[in-house]
KOLPAZA-143432 format. One record per residue (C-alpha): residue number from 0; residue in three letters; z, x, y. Coordinates in steps of 0.5 Angstrom, whole numbers. Layout:
% KOLPAZA-143432
seq:type:zz:xx:yy
NUM:ALA:Z:X:Y
...
% end
This chain:
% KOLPAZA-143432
seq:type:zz:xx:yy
0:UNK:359:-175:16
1:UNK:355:-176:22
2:UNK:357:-177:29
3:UNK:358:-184:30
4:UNK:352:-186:36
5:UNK:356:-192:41
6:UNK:350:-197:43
7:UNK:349:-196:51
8:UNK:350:-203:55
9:UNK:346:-205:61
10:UNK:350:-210:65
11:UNK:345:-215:68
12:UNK:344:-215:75
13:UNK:344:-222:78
14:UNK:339:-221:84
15:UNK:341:-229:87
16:UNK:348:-229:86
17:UNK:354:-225:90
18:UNK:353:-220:95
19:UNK:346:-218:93
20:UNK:344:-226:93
21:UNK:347:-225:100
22:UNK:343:-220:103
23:UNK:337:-221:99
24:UNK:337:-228:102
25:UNK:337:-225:110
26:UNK:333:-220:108
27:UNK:327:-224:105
28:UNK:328:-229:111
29:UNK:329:-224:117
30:UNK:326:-217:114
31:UNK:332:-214:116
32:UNK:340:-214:116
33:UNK:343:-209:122
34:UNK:349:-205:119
35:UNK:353:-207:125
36:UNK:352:-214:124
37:UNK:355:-214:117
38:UNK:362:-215:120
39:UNK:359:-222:122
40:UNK:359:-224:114
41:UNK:365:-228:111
42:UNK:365:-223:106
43:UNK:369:-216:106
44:UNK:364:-210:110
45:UNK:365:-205:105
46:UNK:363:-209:99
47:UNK:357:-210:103
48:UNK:355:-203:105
49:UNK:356:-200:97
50:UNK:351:-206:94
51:UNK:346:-204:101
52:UNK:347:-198:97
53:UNK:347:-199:90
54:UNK:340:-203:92
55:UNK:338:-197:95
56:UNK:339:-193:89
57:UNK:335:-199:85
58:UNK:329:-198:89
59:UNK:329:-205:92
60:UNK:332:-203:99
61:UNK:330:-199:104
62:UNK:336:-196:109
63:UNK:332:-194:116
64:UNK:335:-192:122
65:UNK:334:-195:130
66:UNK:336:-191:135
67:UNK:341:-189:130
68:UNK:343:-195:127
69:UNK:342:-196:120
70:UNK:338:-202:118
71:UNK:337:-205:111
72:UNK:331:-207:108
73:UNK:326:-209:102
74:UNK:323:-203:101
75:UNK:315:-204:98
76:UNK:315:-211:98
77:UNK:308:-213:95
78:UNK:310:-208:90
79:UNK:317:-210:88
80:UNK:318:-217:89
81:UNK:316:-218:81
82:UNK:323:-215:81
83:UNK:326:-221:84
84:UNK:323:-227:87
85:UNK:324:-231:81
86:UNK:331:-231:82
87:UNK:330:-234:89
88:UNK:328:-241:90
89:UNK:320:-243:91
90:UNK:317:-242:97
91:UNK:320:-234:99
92:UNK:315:-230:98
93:UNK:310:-234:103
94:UNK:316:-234:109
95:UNK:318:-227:108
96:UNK:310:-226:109
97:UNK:310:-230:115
98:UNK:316:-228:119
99:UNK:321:-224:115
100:UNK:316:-218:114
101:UNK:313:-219:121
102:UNK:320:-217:125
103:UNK:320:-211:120
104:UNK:313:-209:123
105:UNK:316:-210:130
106:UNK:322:-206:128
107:UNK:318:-200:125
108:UNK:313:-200:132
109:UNK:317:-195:136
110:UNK:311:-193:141
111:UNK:313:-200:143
112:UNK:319:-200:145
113:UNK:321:-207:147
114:UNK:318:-210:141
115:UNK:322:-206:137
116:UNK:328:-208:140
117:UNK:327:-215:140
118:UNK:326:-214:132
119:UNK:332:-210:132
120:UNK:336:-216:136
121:UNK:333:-222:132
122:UNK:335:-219:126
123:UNK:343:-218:129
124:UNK:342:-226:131
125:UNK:340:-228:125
126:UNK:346:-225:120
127:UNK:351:-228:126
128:UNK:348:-235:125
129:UNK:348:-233:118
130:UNK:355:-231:118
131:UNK:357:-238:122
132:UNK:356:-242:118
133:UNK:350:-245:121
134:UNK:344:-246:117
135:UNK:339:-240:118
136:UNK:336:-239:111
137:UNK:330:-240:109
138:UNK:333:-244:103
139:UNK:337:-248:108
140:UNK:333:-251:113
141:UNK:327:-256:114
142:UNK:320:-252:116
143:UNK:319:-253:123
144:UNK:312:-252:123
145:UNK:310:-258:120
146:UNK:311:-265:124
147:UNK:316:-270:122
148:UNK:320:-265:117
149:UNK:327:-268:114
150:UNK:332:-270:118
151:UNK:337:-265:120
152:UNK:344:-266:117
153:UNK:347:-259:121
154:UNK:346:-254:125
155:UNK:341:-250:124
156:UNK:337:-243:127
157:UNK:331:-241:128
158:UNK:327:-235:131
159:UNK:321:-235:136
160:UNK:318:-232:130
161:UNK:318:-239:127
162:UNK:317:-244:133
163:UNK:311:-239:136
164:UNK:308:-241:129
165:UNK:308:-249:130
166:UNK:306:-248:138
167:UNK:299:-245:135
168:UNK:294:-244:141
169:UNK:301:-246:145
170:UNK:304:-239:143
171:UNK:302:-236:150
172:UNK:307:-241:154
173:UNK:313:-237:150
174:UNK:311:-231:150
175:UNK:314:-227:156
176:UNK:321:-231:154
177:UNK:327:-227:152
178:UNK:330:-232:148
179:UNK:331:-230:140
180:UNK:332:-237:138
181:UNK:334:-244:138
182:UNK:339:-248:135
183:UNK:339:-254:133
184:UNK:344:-259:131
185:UNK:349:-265:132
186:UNK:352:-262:139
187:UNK:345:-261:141
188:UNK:339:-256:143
189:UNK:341:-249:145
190:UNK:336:-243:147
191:UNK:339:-237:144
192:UNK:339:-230:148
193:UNK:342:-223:146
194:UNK:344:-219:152
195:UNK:347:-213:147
196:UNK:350:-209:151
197:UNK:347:-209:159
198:UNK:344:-215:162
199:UNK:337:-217:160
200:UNK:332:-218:166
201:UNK:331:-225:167
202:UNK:323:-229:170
203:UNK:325:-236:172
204:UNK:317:-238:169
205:UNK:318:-235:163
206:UNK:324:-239:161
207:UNK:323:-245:165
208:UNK:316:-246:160
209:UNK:320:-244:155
210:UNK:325:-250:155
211:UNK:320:-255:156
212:UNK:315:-252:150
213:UNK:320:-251:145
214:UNK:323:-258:147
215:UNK:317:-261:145
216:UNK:316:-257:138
217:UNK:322:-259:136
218:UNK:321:-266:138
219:UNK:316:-267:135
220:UNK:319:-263:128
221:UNK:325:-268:129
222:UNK:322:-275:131
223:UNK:329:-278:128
224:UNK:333:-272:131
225:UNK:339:-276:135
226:UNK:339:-270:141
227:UNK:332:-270:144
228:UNK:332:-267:151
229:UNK:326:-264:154
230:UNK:326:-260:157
231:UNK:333:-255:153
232:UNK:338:-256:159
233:UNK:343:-251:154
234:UNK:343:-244:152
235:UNK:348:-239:148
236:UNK:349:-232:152
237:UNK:351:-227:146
238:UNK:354:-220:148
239:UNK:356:-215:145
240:UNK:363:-213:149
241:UNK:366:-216:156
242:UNK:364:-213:161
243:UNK:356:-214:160
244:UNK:359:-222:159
245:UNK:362:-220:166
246:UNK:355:-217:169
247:UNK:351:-223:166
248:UNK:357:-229:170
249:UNK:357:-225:177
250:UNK:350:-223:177
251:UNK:346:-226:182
252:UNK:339:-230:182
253:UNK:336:-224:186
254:UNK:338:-218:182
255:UNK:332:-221:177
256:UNK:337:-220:171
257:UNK:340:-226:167
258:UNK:345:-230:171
259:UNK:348:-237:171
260:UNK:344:-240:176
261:UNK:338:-242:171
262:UNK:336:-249:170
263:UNK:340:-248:164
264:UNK:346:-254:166
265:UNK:351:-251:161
266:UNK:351:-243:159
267:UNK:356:-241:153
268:UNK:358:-234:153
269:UNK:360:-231:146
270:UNK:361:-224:144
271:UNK:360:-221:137
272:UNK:366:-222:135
273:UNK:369:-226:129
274:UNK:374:-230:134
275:UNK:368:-233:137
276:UNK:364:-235:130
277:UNK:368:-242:130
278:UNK:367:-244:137
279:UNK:359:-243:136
280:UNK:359:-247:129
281:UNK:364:-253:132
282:UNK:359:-252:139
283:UNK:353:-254:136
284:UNK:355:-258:129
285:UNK:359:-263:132
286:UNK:357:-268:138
287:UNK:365:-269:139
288:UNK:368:-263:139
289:UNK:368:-262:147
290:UNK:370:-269:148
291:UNK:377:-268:143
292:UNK:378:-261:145
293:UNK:379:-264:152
294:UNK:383:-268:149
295:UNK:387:-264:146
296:UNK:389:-259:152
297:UNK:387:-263:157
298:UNK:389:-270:157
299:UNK:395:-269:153
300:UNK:399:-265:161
301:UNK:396:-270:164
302:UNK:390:-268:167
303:UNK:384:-274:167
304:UNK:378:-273:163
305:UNK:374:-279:164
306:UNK:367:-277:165
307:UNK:366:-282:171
308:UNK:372:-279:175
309:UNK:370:-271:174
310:UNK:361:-273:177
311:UNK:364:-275:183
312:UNK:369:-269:185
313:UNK:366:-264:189
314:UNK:369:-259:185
315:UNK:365:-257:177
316:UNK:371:-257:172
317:UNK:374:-261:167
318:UNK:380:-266:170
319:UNK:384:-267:175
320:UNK:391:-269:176
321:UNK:395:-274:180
322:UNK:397:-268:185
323:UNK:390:-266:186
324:UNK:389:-260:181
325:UNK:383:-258:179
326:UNK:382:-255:171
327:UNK:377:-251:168
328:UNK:377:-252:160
329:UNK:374:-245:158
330:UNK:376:-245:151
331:UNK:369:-249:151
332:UNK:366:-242:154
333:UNK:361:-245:159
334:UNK:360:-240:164
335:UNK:355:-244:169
336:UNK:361:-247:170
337:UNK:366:-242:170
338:UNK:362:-239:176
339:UNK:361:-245:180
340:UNK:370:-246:179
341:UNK:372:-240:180
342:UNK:367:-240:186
343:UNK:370:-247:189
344:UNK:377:-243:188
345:UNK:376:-238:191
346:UNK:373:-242:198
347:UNK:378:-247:197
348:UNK:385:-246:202
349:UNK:389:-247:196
350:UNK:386:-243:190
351:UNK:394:-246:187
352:UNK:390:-252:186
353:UNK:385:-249:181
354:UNK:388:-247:174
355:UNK:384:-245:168
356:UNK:386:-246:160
357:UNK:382:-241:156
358:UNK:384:-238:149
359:UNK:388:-230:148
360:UNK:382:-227:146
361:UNK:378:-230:152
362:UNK:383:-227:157
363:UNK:380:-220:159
364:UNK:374:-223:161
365:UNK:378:-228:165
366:UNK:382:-224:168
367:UNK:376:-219:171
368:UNK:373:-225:174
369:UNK:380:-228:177
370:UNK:383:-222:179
371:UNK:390:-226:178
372:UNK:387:-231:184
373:UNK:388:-237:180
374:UNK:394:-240:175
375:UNK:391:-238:167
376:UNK:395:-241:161
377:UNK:392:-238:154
378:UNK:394:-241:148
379:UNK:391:-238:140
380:UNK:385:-241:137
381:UNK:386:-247:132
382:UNK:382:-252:130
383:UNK:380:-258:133
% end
């Protein structure tokens, strides 16, 4: 008798769904996914990088390296995307030529050393957004390019990339800007800057124009949007460890670097760490979260929180009590007032009169900036 032939079967890649459809997705809509962002994903870290590398082996996806760190992205894609954009909602295939393949371009540029960083950057951001929770894909968010887009229902992100494409003959206003992106979202607008590892230099100029003009595109965008501010009066300072949060709080506005003496009202400072992901959504998702946080910690040891009290201390904190102490909530990690209460603290007779709440993973960076001058109550992150 013959040898038995057994059929070969051939397991059907499904590009949309799972860690693929994931990964997909960020790479057509940012061009890039940096490896050391992947553990900003819901997903496990590990089943991320075997399906870049399966990708990779398909010849779908392309693994670069800057400043030796690995990136992923779509390899030749006017000569694959047949392979998989029916798989992606309509609409794909023109976002990534506009924006996605652009920061690809600006990563691969290494004679231009500041656009292939900030390419690098905004690809980091934008999975951090991704892996938040807000809105960041293409698929998930109204275009902001055109005037009177839906109305937005949640937080969402969008780079410079795509707010310089509705500015159009206005682009040159934002260009010096450092900002990465903006989001926006029913706890308002925030400009959103990346300072990696060392802080970034600052032009008050090219920020103030910044605020104003982004403000208006986004205005014009949202007509209906609940939060319209002009110019932006908050920011969100990501870090990628404590110490260069640190530099950016005690920076002065002379060193011409990033500090918190900006026109910024309210400057939030997060780490890339999976702790501080649910800060980020709750700030920008939810008008009432700084308000029942307050609440939660405050209110309830018997410090007044009442708006009208507070404006009229000389002090920039959170609530006072009967007994004329003064406390700061960092656990809404607003460093602009962070610095302004440990400054009072620290030029008051009675620093004892001055305490801080803030969470355990906040804790190293509170105990730099205090040096044990001032009383510190931790307490674990739950939500609120």
């Amino acid at each position: 008798m013959g040898a038995v032939m057994k059929r070969r079967r051939y397991r059907r890649v499904k590009m949309c769904s799972g860690y693929r459809g994931e990964l997909m997705r960020l790479m057509l809509t940012n061009g890039i996914v940096p490896y050391d962002a992947l553990h900003m994903l819901k997903g496990e870290h590990r089943l991320y990088t075997r399906k870049l590398k399966e990708m990779e082996e398909e010849g779908i996806v392309e693994i670069v390296r800057y400043k030796n760190k690995k990136v992923a992205t779509l390899k030749g894609f006017e000569m694959n995307y047949e392979k998989y954009i029916s798989s992606f909602p309509v609409g794909y295939y023109g976002y990534y030529n506009r924006i996605g393949s652009q920061i690809k371009i600006k990563l691969g540029r290494r004679a231009d050393k500041v656009q292939a960083e900030r390419a690098y950057r905004e690809g980091k951001v934008s999975t951090l957004m991704y892996g938040c929770g807000i809105n960041e894909l293409f698929e998930e968010k109204p275009d902001i390019t055109t005037d009177e887009s839906d109305i937005i229902t949640s937080a969402c992100y969008y780079g410079m990339g795509e707010i310089k494409l509705g500015f159009g003959d206005g682009e040159k206003a934002i260009f010096n800007s450092r900002a990465i992106g903006c989001i926006v979202g029913q706890g308002g607008m925030f400009a959103v800057y990346d300072t990696e590892s060392r802080a970034m230099k600052w032009n008050d100029a090219s920020e103030d124009r910044m605020m104003i003009y982004t403000a208006r595109i986004i205005n014009k965008a949202f007509p209906q949007h609940e939060n319209k501010v002009q110019p932006l009066t908050e920011s969100l300072v990501l870090a990628y460890n404590e110490k260069t949060l640190c530099k950016v709080i005690l920076n002065e506005k002379e060193d011409k670097l990033i500090n918190t003496e900006t026109k910024y009202v309210s400057m939030y400072g997060m780490l890339y760490k999976k702790e501080y992901m649910p800060l980020i959504k709750n700030l920008c998702s939810d008008s009432e979260w700084k308000t029942r946080m307050k609440k939660r910690y405050l209110e309830a040891d018997g410090f007044n929180i009442s708006p009208g009290i507070i404006n009229m201390l000389p002090v920039s904190c959170d609530g006072v009590n009967e007994n004329g102490e003064y406390v700061l909530l960092f656990c809404i990690p607003d460093i602009s007032k962070l610095r302004r209460f440990l400054s009072a603290a620290h030029m008051s007779k009675q620093p004892e009169r001055y305490k801080l709440y803030c969470y355990s993973f906040q804790a190293p960076i509170v105990a730099t900036l205090t040096n044990n001058a001032i009383e510190v109550y931790t307490t674990e992150y739950e939500d609120v």
